[in-house]
C-alpha positions in Angstrom: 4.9 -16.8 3.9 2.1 -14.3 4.6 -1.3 -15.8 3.1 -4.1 -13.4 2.6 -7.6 -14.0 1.3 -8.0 -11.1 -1.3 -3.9 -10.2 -2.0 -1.0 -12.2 -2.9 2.4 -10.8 -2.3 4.7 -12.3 -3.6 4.6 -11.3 -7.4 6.7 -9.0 -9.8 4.3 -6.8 -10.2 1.2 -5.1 -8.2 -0.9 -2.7 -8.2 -3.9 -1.6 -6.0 -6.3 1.5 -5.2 -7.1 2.4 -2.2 -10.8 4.9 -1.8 -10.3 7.8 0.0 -14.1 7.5 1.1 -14.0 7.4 5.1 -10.6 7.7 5.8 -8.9 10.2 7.8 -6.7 13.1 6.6 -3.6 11.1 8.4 -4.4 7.9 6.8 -4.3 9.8 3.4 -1.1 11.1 4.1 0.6 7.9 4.9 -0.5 5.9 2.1 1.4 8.7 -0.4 4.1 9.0 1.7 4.7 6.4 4.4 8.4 7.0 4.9 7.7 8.4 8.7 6.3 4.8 9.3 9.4 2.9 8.9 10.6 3.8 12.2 7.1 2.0 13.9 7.4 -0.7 12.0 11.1 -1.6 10.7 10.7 -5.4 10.9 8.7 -5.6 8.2 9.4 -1.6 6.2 11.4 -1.4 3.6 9.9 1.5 1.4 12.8 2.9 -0.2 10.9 6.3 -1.1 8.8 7.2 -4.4 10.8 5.2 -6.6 10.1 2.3 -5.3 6.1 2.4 -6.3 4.9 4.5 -8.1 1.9 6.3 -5.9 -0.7 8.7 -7.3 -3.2 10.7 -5.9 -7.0 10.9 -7.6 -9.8 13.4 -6.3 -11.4 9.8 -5.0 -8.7 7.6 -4.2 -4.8 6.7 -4.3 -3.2 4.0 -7.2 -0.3 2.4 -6.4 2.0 0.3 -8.7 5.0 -1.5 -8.8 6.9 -3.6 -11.2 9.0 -5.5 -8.4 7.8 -6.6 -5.1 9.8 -3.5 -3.4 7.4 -4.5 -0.4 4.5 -5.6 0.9 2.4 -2.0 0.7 -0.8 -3.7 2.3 0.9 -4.2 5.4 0.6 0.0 5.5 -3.0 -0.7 4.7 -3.4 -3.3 7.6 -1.2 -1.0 9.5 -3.2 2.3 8.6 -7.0 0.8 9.7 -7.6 0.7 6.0 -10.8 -0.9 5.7 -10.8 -4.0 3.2 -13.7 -2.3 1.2 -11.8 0.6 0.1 -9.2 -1.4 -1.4 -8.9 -3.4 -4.3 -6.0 -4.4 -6.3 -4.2 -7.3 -8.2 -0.7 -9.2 -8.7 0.5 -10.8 -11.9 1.9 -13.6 -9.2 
């Protein structure tokens, strides 16, 4: 089991935002849509497309939600250079 100090994983639901603030124009990109990931990383991917969270895109930052644990969407964060501070979020683990 992955442990992480400010996310737990496994949970039914989740949700997070991510601040746009200081990220790149890539980074962006991939946290809406990181289906071009999967083949970098397809150990640990299993993002079965929009359905599977539910991902929307604020003039500041990105929300993300899911009622299942589809996967683990802050390994994209770690995976992305997301800095901790632009993220916050919460599980109902």
């Amino acid at each position: 089991m992955k442990y992480r100090l400010t996310f737990v994983t496994n949970s039914s639901s989740a949700s997070y935002v991510v601040l746009k603030k200081g990220l790149s124009e890539a980074q962006i990109v991939l946290l809406l849509d990181p289906t071009p990931l999967k083949n970098k990383k397809p150990t640990w991917f299993k993002y079965d497309g929009p359905g599977s969270w539910s991902v929307n895109d604020h003039k500041d930052s990105v929300h993300f939600w899911t009622s299942m644990d589809n996967f683990d969407y802050t390994e994209v964060f770690d995976f992305l250079g997301i800095p901790d501070e632009n993220i916050s979020g919460e599980n109902d683990g």
